[in-house]
PAZAPA-4460 file (N, C-alpha, C; in steps of 0.05 Angstrom, whole numbers, plus 32768, in hexadecimal, padded with zeros to 4 digits):
% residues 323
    n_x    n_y    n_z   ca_x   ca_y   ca_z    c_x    c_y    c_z   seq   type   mol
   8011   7FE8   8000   8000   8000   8000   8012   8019   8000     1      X     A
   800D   802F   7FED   8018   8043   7FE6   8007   8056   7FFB     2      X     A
   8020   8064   8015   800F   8074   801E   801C   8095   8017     3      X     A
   8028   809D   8003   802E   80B8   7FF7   8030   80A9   7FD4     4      X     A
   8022   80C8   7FCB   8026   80C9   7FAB   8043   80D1   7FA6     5      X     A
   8045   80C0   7F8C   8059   80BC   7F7F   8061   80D5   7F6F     6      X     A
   807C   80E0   7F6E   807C   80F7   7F64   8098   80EF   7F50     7      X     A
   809A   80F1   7F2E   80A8   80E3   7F23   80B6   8102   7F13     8      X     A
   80D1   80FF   7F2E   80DF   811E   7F21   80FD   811A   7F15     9      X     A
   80F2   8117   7EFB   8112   811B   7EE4   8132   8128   7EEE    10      X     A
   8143   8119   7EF2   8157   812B   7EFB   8161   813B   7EEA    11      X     A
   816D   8156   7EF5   8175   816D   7EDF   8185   8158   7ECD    12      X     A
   8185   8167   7EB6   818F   8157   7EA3   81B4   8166   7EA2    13      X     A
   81B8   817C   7EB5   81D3   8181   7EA8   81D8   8188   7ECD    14      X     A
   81E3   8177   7EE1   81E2   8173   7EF9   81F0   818F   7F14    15      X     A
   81EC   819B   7F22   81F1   81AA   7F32   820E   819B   7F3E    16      X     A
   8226   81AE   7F42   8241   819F   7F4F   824B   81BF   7F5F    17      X     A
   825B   81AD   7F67   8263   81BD   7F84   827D   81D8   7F76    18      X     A
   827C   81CA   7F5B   828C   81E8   7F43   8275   81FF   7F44    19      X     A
   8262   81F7   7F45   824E   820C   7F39   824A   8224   7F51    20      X     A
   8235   8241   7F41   822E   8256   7F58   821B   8254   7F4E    21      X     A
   820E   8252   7F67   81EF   8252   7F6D   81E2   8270   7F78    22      X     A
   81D8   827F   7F68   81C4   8298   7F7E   81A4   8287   7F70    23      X     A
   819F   828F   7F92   8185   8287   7F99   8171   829B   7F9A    24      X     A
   815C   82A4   7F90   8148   82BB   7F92   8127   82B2   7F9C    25      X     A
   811D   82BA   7FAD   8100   82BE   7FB2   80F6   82BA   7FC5    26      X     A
   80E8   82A7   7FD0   80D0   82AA   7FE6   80E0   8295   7FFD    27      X     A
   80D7   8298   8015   80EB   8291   802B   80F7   826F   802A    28      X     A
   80E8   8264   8016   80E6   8247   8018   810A   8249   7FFF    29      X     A
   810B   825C   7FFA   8125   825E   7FE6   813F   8258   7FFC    30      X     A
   8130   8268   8011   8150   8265   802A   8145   824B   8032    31      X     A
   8138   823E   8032   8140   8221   8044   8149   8213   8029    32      X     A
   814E   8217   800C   815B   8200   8000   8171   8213   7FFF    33      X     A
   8177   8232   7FFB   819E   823B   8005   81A3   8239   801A    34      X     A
   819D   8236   8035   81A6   8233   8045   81B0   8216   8046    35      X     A
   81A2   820B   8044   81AB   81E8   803D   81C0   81EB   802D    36      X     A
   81C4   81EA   8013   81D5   81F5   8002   81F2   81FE   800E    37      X     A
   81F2   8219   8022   8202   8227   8029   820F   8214   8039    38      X     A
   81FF   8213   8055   8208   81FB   8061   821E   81E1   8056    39      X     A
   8210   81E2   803F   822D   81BB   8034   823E   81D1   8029    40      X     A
   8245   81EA   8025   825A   81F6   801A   825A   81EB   7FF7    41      X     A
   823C   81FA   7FF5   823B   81FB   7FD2   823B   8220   7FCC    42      X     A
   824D   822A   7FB9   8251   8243   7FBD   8235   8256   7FB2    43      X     A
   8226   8263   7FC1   8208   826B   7FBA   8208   8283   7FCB    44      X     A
   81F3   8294   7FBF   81F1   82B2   7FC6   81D1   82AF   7FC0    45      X     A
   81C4   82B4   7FD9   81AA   82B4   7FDD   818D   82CD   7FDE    46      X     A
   8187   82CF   7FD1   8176   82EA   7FD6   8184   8306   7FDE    47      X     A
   8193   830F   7FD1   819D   832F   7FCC   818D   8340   7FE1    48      X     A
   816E   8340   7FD3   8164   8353   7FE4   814C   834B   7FF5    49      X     A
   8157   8330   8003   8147   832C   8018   812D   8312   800C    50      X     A
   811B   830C   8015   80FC   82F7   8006   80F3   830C   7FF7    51      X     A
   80EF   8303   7FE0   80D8   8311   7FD4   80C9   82F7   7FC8    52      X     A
   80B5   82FB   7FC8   809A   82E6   7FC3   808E   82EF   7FAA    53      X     A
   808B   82FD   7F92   807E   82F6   7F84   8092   8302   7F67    54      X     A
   8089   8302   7F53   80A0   82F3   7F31   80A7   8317   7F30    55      X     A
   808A   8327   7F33   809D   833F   7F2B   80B0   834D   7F3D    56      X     A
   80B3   8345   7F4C   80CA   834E   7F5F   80E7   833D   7F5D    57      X     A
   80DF   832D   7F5F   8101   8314   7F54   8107   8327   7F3B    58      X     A
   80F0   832D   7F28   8101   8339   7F13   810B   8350   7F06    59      X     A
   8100   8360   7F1A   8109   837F   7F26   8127   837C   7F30    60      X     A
   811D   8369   7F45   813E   8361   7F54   814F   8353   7F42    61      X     A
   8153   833F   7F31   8162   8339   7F1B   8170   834C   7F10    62      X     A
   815D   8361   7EFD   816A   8373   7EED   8172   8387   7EFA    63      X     A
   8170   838F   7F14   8179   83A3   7F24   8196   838E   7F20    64      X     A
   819E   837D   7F26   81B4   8372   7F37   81C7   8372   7F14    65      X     A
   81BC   836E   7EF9   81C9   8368   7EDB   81D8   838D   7ED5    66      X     A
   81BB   839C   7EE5   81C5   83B9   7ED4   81D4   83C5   7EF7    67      X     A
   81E2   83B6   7F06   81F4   83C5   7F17   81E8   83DB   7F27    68      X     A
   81C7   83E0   7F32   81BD   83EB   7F33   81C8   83F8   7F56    69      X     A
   81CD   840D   7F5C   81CC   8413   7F6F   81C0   8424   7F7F    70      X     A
   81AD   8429   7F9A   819F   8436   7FA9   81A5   844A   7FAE    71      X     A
   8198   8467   7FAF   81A5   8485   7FC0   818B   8486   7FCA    72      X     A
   818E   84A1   7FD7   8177   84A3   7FF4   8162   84A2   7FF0    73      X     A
   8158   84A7   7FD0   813C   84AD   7FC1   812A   8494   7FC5    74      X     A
   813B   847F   7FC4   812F   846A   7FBE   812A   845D   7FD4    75      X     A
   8129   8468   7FE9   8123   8461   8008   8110   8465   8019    76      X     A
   80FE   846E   8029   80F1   846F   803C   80F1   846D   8057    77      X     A
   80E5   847B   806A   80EF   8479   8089   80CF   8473   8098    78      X     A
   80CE   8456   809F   80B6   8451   80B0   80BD   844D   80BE    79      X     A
   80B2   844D   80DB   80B1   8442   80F3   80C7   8439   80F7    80      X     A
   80E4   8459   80FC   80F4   845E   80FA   810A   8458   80F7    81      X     A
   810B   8441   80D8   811A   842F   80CC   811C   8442   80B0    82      X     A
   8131   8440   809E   812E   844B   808A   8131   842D   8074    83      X     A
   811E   8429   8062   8113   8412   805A   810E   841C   8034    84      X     A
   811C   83FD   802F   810F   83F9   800D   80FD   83EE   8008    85      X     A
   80EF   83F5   7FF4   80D2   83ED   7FE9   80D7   83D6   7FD6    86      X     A
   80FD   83D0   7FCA   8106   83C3   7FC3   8107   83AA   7FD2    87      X     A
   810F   83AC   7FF1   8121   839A   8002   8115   8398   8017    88      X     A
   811C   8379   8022   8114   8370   803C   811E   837D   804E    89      X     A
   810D   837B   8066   810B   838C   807A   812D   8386   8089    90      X     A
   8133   836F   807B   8157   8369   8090   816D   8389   8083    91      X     A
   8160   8392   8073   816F   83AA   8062   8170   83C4   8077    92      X     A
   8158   83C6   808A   8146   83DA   8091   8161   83E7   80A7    93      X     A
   815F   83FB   80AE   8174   840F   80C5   816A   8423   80CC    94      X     A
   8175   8429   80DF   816B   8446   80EA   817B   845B   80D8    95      X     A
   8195   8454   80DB   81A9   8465   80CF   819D   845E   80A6    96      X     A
   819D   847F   8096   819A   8470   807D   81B2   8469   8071    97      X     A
   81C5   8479   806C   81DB   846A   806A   81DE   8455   806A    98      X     A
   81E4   8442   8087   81E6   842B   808B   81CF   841E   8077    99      X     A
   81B5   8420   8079   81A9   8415   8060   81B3   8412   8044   100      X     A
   81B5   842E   803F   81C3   842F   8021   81D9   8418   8021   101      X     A
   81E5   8419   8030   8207   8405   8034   81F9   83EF   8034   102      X     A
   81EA   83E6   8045   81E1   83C5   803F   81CF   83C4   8028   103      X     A
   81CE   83D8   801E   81B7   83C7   8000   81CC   83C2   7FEA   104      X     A
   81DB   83E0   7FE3   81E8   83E9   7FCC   8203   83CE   7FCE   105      X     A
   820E   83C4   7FE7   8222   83AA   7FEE   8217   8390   7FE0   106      X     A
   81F9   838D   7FEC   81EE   8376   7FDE   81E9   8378   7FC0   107      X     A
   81E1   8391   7FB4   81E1   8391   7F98   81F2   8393   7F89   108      X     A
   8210   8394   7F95   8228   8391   7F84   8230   8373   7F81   109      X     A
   8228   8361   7F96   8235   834D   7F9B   821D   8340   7F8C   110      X     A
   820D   833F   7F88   81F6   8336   7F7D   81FF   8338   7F57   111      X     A
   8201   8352   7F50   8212   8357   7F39   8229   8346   7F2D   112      X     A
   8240   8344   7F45   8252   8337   7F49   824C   8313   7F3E   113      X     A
   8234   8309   7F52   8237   82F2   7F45   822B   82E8   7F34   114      X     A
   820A   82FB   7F33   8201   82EB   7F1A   8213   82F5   7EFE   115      X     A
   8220   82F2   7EFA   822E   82FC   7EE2   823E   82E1   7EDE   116      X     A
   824B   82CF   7EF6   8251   82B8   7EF4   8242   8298   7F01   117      X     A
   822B   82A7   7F0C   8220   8291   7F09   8217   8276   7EFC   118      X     A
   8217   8263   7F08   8213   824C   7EF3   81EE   8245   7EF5   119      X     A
   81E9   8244   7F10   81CC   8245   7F17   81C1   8251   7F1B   120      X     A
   81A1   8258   7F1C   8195   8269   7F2F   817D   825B   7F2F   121      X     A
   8177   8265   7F51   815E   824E   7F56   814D   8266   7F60   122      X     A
   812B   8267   7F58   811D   827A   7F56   8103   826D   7F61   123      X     A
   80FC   826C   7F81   80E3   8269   7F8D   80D4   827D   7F90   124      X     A
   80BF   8275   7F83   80A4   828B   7F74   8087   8286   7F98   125      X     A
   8081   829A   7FA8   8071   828E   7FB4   8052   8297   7FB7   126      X     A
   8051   82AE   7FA4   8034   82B9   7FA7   8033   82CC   7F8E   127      X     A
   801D   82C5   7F7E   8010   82DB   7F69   800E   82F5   7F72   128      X     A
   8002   82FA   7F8A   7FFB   8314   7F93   8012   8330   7F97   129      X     A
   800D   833E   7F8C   801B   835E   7F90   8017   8370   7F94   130      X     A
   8022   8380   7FA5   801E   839D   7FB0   8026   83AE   7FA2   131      X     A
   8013   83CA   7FA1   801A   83D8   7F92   800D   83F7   7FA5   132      X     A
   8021   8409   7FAD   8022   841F   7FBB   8011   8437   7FAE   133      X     A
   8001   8438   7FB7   7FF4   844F   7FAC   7FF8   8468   7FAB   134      X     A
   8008   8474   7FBE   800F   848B   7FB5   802A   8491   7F9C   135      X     A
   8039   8478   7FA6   804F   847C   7F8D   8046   846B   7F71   136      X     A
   8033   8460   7F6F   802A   844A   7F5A   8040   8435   7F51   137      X     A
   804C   842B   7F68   8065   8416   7F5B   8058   83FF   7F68   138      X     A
   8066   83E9   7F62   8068   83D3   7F6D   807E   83C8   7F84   139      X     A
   8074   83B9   7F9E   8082   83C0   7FB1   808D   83A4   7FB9   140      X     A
   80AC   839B   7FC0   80AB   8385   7FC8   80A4   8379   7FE1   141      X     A
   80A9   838B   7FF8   80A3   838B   8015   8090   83A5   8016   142      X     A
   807C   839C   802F   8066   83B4   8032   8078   83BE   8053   143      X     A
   808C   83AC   8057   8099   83B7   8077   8083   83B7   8088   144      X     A
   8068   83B2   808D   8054   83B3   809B   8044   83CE   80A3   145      X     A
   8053   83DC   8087   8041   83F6   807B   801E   83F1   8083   146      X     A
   800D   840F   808B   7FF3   8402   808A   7FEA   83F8   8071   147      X     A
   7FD4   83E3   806E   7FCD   83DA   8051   7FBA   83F0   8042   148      X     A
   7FAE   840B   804E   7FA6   841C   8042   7FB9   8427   802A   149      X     A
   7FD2   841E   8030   7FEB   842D   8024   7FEE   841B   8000   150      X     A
   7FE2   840A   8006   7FEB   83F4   7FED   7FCA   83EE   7FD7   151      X     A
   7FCD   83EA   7FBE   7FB4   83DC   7FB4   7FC1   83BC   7FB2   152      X     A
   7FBB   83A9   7FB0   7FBF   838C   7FA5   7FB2   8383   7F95   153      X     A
   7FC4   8372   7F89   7FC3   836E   7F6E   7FC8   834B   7F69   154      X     A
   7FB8   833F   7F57   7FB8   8325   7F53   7FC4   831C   7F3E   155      X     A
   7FE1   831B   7F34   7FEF   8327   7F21   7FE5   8311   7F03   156      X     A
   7FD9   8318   7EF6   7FD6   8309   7ED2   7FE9   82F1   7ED5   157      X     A
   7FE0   82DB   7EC4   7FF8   82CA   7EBD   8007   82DA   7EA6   158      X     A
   7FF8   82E4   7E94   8007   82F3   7E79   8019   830A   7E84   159      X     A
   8015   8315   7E98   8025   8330   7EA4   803F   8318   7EAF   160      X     A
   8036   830D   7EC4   804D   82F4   7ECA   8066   82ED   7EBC   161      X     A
   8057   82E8   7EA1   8068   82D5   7E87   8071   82EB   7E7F   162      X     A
   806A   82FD   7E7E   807B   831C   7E72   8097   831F   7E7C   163      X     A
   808C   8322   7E8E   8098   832F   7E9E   80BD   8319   7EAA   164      X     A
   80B8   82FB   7EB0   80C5   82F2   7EAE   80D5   82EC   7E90   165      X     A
   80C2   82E7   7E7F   80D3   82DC   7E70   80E9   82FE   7E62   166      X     A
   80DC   8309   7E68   80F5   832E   7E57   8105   8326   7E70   167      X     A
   8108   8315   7E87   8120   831B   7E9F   812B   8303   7E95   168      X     A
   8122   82ED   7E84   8132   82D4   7E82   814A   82DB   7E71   169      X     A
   813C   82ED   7E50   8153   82F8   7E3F   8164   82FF   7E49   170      X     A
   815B   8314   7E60   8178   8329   7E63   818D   830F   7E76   171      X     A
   8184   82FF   7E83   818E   82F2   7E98   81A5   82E0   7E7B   172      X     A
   8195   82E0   7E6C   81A0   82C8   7E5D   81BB   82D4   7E45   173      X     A
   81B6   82ED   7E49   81C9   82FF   7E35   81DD   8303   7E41   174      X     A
   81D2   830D   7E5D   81EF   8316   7E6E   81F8   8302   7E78   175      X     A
   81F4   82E5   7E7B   81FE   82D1   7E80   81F9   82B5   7E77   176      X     A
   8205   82B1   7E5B   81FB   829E   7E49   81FF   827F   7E54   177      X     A
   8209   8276   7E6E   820E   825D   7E72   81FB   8261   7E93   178      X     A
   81EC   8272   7E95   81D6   826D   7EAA   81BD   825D   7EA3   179      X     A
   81C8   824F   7EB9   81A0   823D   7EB9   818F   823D   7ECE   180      X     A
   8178   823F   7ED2   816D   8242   7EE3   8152   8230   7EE6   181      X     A
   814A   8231   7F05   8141   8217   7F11   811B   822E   7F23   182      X     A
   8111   821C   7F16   80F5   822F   7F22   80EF   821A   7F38   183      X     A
   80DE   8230   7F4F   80CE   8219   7F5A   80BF   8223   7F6C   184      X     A
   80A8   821B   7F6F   808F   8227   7F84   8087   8226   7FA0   185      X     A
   808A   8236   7FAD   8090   8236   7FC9   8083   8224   7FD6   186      X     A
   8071   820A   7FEC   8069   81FF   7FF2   805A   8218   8009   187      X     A
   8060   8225   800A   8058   8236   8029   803E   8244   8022   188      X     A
   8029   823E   802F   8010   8242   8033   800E   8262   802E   189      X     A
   7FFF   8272   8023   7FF9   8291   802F   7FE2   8294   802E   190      X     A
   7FDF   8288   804A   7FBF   828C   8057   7FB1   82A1   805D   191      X     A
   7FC6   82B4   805C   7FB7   82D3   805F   7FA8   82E3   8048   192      X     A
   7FB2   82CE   8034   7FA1   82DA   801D   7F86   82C5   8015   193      X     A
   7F84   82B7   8029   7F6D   82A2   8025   7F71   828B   801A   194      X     A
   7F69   8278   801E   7F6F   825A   8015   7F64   8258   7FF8   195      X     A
   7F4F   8263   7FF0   7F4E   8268   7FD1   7F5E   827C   7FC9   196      X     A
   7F65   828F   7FCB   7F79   82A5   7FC0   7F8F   8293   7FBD   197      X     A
   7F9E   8282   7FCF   7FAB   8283   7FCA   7FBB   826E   7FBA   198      X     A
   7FA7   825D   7FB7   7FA0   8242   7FA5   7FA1   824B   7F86   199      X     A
   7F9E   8268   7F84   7F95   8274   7F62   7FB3   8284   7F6A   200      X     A
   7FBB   828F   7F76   7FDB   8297   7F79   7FE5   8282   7F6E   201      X     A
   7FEA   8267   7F7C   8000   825C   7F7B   7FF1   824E   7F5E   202      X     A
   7FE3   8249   7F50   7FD6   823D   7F3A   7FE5   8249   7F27   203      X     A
   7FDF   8268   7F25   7FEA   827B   7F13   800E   8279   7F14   204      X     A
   8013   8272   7F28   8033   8275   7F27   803D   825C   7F1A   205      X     A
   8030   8242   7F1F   8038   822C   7F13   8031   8227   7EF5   206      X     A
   8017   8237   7EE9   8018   823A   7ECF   8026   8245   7EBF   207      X     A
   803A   8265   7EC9   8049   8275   7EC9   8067   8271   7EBD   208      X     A
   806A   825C   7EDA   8085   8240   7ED9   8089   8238   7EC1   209      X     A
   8072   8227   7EBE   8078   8212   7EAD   8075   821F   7E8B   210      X     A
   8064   8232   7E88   8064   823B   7E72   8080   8249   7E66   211      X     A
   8094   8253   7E80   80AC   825C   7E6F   80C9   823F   7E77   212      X     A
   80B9   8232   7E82   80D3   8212   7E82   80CC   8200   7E70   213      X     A
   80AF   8203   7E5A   80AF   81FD   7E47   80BF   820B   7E30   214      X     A
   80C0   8229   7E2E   80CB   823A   7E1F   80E5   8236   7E23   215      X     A
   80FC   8239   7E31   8111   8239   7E2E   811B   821D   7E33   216      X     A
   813C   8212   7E2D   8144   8200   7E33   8152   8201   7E4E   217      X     A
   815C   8219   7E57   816B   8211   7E74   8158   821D   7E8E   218      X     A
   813A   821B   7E86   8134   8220   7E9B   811F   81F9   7EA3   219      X     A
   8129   8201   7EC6   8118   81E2   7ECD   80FF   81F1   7EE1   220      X     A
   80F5   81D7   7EEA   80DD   81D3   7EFC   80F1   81C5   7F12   221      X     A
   80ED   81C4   7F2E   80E6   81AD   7F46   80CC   81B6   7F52   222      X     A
   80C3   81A4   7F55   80AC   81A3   7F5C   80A5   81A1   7F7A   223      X     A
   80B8   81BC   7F8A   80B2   81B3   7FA9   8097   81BD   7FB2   224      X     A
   8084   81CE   7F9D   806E   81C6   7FA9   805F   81B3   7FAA   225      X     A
   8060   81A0   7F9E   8052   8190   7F90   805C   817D   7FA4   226      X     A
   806F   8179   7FB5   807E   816C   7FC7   806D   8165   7FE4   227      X     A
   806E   8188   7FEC   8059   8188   8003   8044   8184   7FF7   228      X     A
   8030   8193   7FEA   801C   8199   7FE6   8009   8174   7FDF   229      X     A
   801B   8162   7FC9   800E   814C   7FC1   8019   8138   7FD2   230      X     A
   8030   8136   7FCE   8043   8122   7FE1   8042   811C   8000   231      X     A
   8045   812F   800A   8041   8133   8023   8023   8137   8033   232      X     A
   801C   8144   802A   7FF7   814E   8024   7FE5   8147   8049   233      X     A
   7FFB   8150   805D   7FEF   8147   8071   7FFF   8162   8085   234      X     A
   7FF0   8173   80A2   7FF2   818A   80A5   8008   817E   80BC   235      X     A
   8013   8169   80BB   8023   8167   80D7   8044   8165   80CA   236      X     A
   8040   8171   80AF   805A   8173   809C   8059   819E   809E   237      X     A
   804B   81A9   80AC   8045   81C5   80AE   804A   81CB   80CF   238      X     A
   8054   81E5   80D3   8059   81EC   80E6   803D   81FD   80F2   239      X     A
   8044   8204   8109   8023   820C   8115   800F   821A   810C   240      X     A
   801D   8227   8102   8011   8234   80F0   7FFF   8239   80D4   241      X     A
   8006   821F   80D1   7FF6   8205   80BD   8004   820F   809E   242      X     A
   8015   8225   80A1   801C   8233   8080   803C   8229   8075   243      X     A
   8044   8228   8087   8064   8228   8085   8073   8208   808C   244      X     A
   807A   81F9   8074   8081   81DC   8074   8093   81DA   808F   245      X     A
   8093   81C5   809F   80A6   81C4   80B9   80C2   81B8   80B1   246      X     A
   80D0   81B0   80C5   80E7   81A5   80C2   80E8   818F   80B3   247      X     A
   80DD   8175   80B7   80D5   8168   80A7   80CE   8166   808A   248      X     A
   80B0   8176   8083   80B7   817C   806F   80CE   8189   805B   249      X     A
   80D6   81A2   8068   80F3   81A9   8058   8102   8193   804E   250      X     A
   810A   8185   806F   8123   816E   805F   8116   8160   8044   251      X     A
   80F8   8153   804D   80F0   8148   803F   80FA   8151   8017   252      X     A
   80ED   816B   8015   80F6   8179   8000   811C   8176   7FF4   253      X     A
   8126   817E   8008   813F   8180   8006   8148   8165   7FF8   254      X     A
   8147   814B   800A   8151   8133   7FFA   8141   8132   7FE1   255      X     A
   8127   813A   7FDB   8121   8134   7FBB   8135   8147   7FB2   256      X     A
   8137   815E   7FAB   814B   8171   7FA3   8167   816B   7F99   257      X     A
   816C   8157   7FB6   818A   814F   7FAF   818A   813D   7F98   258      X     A
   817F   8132   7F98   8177   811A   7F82   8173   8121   7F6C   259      X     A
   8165   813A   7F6A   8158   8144   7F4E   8172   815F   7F47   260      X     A
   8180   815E   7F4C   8195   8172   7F4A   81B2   816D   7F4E   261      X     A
   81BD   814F   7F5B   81D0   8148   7F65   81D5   8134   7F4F   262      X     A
   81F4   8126   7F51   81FA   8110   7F49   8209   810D   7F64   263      X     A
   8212   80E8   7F5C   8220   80DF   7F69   8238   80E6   7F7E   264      X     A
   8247   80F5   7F62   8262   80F9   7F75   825D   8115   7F8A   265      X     A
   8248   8120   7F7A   8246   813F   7F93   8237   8137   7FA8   266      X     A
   8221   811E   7FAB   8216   811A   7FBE   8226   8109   7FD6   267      X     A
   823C   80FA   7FBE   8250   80EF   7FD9   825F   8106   7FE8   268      X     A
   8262   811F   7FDD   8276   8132   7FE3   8262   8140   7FF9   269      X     A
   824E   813B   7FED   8234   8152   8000   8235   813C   8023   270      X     A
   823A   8129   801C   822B   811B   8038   8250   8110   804B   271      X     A
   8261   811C   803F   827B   8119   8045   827F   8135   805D   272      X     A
   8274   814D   8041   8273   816A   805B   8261   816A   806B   273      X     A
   8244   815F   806F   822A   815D   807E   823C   8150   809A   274      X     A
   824B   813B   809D   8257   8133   80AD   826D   8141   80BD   275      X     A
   827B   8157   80A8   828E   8163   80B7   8278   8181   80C5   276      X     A
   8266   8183   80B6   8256   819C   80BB   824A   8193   80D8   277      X     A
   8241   817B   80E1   8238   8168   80F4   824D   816C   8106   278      X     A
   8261   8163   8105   8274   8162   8110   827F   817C   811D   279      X     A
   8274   818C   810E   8284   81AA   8123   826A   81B6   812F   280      X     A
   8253   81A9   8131   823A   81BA   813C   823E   81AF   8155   281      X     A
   824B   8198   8156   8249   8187   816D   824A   818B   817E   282      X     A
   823F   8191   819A   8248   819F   81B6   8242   8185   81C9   283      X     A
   8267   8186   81CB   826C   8171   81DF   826B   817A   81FF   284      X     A
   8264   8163   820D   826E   8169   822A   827F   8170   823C   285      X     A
   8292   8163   8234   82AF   8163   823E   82C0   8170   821E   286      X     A
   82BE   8188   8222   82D4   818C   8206   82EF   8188   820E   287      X     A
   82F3   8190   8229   831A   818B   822E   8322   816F   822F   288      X     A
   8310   8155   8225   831A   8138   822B   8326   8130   8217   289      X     A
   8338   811A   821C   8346   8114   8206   8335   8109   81E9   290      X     A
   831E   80FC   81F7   830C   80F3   81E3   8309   8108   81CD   291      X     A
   82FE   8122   81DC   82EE   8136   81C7   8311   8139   81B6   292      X     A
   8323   8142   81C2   8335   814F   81AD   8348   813C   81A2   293      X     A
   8345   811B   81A6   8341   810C   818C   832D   810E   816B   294      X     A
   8314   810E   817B   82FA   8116   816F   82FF   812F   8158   295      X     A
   830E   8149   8163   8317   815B   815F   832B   8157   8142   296      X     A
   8335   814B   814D   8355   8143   8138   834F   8131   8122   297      X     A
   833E   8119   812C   832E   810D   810F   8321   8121   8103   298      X     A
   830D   8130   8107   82FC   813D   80F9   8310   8158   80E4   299      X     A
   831E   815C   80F4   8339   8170   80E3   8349   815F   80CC   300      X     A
   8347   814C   80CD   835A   813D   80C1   8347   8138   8099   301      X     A
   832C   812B   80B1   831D   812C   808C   8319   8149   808A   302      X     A
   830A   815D   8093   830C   8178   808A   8324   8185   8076   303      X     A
   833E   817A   8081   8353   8182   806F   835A   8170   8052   304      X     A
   8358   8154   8054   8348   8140   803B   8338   8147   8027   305      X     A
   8322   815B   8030   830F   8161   8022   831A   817E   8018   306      X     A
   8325   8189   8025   832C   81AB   801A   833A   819D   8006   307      X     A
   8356   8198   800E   8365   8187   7FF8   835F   8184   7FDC   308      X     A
   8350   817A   7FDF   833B   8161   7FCA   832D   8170   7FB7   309      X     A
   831E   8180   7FC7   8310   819E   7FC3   8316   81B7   7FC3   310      X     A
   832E   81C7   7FB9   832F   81DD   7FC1   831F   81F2   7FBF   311      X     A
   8310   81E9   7FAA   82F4   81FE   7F9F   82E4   8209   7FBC   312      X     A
   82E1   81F5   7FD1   82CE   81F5   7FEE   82D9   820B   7FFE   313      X     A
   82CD   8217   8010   82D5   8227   801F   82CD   8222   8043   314      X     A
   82EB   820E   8044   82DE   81FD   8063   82EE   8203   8072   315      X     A
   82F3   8226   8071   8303   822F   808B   82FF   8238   80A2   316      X     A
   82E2   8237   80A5   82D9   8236   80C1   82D9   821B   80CA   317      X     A
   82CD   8200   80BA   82D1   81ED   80CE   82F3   81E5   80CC   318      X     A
   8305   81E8   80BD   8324   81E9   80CE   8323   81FA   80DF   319      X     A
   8320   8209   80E5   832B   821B   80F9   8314   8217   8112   320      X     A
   8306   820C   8114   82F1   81FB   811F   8309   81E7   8135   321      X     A
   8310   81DF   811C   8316   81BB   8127   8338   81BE   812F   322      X     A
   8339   81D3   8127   8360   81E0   8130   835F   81E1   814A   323      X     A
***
């Protein structure tokens, strides 16, 4: 007896390795597969300017990051005595503006910096819906918890969608002709917009998907919604909240991922660092015993095996960890 549906996911056909740069863009479920990512020491740069949740904002933020775009004071705002982008997540936000300006205009250089050599980019799409500021008539990525008198919303077209991505795929694809990129739909509930809203959100985003991963050749699908949502399809894979996949589920996602994106030799390499990554979280009892700083000295020993082996990795915190 089959008690989960079967979900039959093609591995990329041209495989993710520990050579490659990964930037990651979109809705928060993007940081639990870079952070994972980051963690085994695969080299990845994750959301520039913080979650953004819906296509026209990733691609605002894209071509901001292709045309070197940088922030002055205009482009700022001071609420609830933070000075804040309409661009950027609230981790951007300061009292001082300056200091703002410094942490946006840092992240959009370095952002610049790599998609230009990127090999991947992975793009979690998590809601149709958009804000749009009424007094300035733009479109807003964060509302910062602005009153909602301040915003109209908007249920964005599939055809505005497909526009709109695919003019950001060219330029992505001009200014970096050996980029490929990896779509995928957030699994995380947004119950605030209603359980039907948000069923025609995420509907629209997956028709969106697939209409331009038919169109081009280096763009894919994983299907981590389709993971929770079919696969999983039970609320004790959801945190209390009933919206947001739990621990479980993530991993869950994660090992399909590896699978659908890994080969062999990077998955042996992946579960070689998981162990040394294991190995330095470890909080022993007795750290001054001979035991632990045997423990100590093995674990330094493959750490330096693997640098070796690897120089591409960057595993100088766990040596100097295990020093």
């Amino acid at each position: 007896m089959n008690f989960l549906t079967h979900i039959d996911i093609k591995p990329l056909p041209m495989p993710i390795t520990y050579q490659h740069k990964i930037l990651l863009l979109g809705s928060c479920f993007t940081e639990h597969i870079g952070n994972n990512l980051q963690e085994l020491k695969f080299h990845t740069l994750q959301n520039p300017n913080g979650i953004l949740f819906e296509p026209m904002s990733v691609c605002r933020s894209l071509v901001s990051y292709l045309q070197q775009q940088q922030y002055t004071e205009q482009d700022l705002f001071q609420y609830n005595e933070l000075w804040q982008s309409w661009d950027h997540h609230s981790r951007f936000s300061n009292p001082d503006q300056q200091k703002t300006l410094a942490l946006i205009n840092q992240s959009q250089q370095a952002a610049h910096d790599f998609i230009k050599q990127a090999d991947w980019l992975i793009i979690s799409l998590g809601s149709s819906f958009v804000y749009k500021l009424k007094e300035e008539q733009r479109f807003v990525a964060n509302c910062h918890k602005a009153p909602a008198q301040w915003f109209d919303k908007y249920l964005l077209p599939i055809d505005e969608q497909i526009a709109s991505l695919d003019n950001t795929m060219h330029q992505l694809f001009h200014a970096n002709p050996k980029l490929k990129i990896i779509f995928t739909i957030s699994p995380v509930r947004h119950l605030r917009d209603g359980v039907v809203d948000n069923n025609r959100s995420k509907a629209r985003l997956l028709e969106t998907v697939h209409h331009l991963v038919n169109k081009f050749d280096r763009l894919f699908y994983f299907p981590a919604y389709e993971l929770v949502i079919d696969v999983l399809r039970d609320y004790r894979f959801y945190d209390i909240d009933l919206a947001h996949p739990n621990y479980a589920a993530t991993q869950f996602v994660m090992e399909q991922f590896a699978t659908y994106a890994f080969r062999e030799p990077t998955l042996e390499l992946m579960k070689e660092i998981r162990q040394i990554v294991t190995a330095k979280n470890h909080k022993p009892f007795h750290p001054g015993s001979k035991q632990h700083q045997q423990f100590l000295k093995q674990q330094l020993e493959k750490t330096m095996a693997i640098a070796e082996s690897h120089p591409q990795l960057d595993l100088s915190e766990e040596l100097s960890f295990f020093k």
